[in-house]
C-alpha positions in Angstrom: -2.9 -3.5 -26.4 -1.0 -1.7 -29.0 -0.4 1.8 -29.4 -2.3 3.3 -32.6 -0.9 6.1 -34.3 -2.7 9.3 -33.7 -3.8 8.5 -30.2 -2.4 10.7 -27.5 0.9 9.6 -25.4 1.2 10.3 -21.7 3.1 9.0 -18.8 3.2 9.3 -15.0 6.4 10.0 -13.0 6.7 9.6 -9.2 8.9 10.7 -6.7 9.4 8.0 -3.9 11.4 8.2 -0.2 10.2 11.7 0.4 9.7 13.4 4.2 13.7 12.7 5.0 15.1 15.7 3.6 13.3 18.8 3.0 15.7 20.8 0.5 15.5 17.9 -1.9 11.9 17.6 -1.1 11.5 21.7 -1.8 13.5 21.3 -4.4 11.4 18.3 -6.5 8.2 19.9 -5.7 9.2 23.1 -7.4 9.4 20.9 -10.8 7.4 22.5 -13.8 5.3 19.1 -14.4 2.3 17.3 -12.8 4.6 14.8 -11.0 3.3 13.0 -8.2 4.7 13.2 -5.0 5.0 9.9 -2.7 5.3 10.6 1.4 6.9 8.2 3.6 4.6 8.5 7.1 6.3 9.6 10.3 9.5 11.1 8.8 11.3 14.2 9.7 9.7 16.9 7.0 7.0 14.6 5.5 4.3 16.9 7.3 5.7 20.1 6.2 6.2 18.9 2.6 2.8 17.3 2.3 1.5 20.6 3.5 3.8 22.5 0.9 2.7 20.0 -1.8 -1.3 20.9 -0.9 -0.2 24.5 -1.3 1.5 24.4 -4.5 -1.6 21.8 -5.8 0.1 18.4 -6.3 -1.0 14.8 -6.3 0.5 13.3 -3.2 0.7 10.1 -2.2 1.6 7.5 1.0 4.7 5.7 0.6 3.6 2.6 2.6 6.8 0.9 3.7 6.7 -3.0 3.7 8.4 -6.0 4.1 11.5 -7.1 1.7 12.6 -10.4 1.2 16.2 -9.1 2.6 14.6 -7.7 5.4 16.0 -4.3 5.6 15.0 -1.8 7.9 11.6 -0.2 7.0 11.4 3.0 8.9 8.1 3.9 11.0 5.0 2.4 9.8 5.9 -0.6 8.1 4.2 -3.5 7.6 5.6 -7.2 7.8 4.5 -10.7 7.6 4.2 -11.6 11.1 1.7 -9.0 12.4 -1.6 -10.3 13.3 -4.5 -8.3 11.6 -5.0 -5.8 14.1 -1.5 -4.9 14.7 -1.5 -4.8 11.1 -4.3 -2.9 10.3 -3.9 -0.2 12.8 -0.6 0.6 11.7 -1.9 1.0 8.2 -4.5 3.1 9.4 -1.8 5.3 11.2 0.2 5.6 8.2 -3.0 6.7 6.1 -3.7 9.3 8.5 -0.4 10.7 8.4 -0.2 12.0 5.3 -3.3 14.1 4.9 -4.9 14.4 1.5 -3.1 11.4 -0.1 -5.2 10.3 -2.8 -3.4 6.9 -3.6 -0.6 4.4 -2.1 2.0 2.9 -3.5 4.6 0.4 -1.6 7.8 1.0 -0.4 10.4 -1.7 -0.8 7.8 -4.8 0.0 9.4 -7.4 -2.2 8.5 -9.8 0.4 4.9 -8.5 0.9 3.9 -8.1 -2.4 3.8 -11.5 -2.8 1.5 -12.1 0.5 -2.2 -12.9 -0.3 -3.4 -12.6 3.0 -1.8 -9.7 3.4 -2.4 -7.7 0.0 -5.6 -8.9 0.7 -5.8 -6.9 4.0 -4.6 -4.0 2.5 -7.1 -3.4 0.0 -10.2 -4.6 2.5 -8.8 -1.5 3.9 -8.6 0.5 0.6 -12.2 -0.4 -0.1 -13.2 1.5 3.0 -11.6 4.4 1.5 -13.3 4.8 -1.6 -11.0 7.8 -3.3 -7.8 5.6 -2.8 -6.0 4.2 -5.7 -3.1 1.7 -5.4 0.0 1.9 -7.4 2.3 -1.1 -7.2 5.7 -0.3 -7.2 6.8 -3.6 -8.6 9.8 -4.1 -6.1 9.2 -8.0 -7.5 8.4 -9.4 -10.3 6.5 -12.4 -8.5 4.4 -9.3 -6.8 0.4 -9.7 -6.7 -0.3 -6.5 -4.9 -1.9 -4.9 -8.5 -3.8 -8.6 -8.8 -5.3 -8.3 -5.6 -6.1 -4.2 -6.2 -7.9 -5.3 -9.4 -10.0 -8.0 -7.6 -11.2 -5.4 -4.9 -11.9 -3.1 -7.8 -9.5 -0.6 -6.4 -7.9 1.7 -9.0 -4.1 0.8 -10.0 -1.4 0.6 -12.0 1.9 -0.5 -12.2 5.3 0.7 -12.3 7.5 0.3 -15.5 10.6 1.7 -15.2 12.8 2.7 -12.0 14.7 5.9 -13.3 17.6 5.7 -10.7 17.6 1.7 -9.9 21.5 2.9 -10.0 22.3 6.5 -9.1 24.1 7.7 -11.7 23.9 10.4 -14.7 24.7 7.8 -17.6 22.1 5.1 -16.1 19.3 7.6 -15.4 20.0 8.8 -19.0 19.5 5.8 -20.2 16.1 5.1 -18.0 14.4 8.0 -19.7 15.4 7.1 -23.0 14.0 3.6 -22.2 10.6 5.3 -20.9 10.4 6.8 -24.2 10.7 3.9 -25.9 7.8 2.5 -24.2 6.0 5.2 -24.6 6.7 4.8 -28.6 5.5 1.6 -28.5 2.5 1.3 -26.2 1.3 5.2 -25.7 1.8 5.3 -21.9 4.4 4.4 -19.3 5.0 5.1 -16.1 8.5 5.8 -14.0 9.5 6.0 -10.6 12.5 8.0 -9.2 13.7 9.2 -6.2 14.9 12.6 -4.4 18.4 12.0 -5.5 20.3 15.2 -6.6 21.1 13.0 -10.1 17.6 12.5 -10.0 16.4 16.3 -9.8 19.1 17.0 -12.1 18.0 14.5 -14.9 14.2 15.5 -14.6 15.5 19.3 -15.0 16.4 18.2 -18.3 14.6 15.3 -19.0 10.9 17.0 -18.6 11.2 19.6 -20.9 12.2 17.1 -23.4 9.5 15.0 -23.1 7.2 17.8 -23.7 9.0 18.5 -26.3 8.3 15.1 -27.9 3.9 16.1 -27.8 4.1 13.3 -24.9 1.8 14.7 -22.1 3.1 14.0 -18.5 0.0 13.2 -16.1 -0.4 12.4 -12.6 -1.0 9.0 -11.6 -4.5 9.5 -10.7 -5.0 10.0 -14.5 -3.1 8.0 -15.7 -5.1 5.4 -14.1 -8.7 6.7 -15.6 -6.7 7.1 -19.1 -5.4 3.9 -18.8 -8.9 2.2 -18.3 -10.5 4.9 -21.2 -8.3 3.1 -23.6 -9.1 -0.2 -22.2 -12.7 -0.1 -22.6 -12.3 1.7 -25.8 -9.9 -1.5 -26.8 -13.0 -3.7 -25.8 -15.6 -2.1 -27.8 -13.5 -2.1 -31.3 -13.3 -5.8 -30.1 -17.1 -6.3 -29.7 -18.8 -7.9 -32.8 -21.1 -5.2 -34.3 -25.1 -5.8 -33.8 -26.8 -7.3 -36.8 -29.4 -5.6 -38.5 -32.0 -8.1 -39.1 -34.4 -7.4 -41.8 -38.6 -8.5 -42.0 
């Protein structure tokens, strides 16, 4: 769907990886925008940020580690292919629980997962239980069907566009936002995902105002998703033929 001129423009922007550090967490909460803030369970600070976030109003989310193809190390909670389905589903159910008032999940790493029907498929069973869930897919792979299956389960979701700091570094992340604008010029919406680097914080210091700047309106990922699906069944009706008046 194309963007038409004169619509509004919007994107969402999370912050993954957080509960490790608190001063960077402190610090990216503090941001003047309605970011969205994504907890990894059983970490170090993740309960004292989450609680921080509630205070200061944010949209927080679980940062549901899973599986990668290079199997790297996924920290407490994660999720992997072997598990039989209890295993499996009471370790999601653990991770849910501990971060309080997360409204949505998104996947971290899970390149492997992603692609795992039987899995996904797990996942949002589970989701469905909780109807005020949403499900963002991080796109960790291109192959990954994790926003398929969401769709099919009639779970809220989106997808992830851009990675802002894929490569930690002032020039790349620079060039990241000037790449989310120009989806955002071209479709209306986009969303980004970053991560509590200090280049990250830095670049949203100056980044954020400028996107303000630029009438685009940054939203959390809760509405971007009901946007998102305004414009899609606005995009349906214009495509709808128009009834006939018959005449006697």
């Amino acid at each position: 769907m194309l963007f038409a001129q004169g619509q509004s423009r919007f994107v969402a922007i999370v912050v993954d990886d957080l509960g490790n550090d608190f001063d960077i967490g402190e610090q990216v909460l503090a941001l003047p925008a309605a970011l969205t803030y994504s907890f990894l369970p059983h970490t170090h600070h993740s309960s004292t940020l989450v609680k921080l976030a509630h205070q200061q109003r944010k949209e927080i989310m679980l940062h549901l580690p899973m599986q990668a193809i290079s199997n790297k190390a996924m920290g407490p909670g994660g999720l992997s292919s072997n598990m039989p389905r209890s295993q499996f589903l009471n370790i999601l159910r653990q991770d849910i629980r501990a971060i309080p008032g997360a409204i949505g999940i998104n996947n971290h790493m899970g390149s492997l997962l992603t692609q795992n029907q039987r899995k996904m498929q797990w996942i949002m069973a589970e989701l469905k239980e909780n109807k005020n869930l949403y499900f963002l897919d991080s796109k960790t792979h291109a192959s990954s069907i994790a926003a398929a299956q969401a769709k099919a389960y009639r779970i809220p979701t989106a997808s992830r566009d851009i990675f802002l700091d894929h490569v930690v570094e002032k020039r790349h992340i620079d060039e990241q936002f000037e790449r989310l604008l120009k989806r955002v010029n071209s479709v209306g919406y986009a969303l980004a995902i970053g991560h509590p680097h200090v280049e990250t914080v830095d670049a949203l210091k100056t980044w954020l105002p400028r996107i303000k700047a630029k009438g685009i309106k940054i939203v959390t990922v809760s509405r971007y998703i009901a946007l998102i699906e305004s414009r899609r069944l606005l995009w349906q009706a214009s495509l709808s033929p128009s009834h006939k008046v018959v005449k006697n």
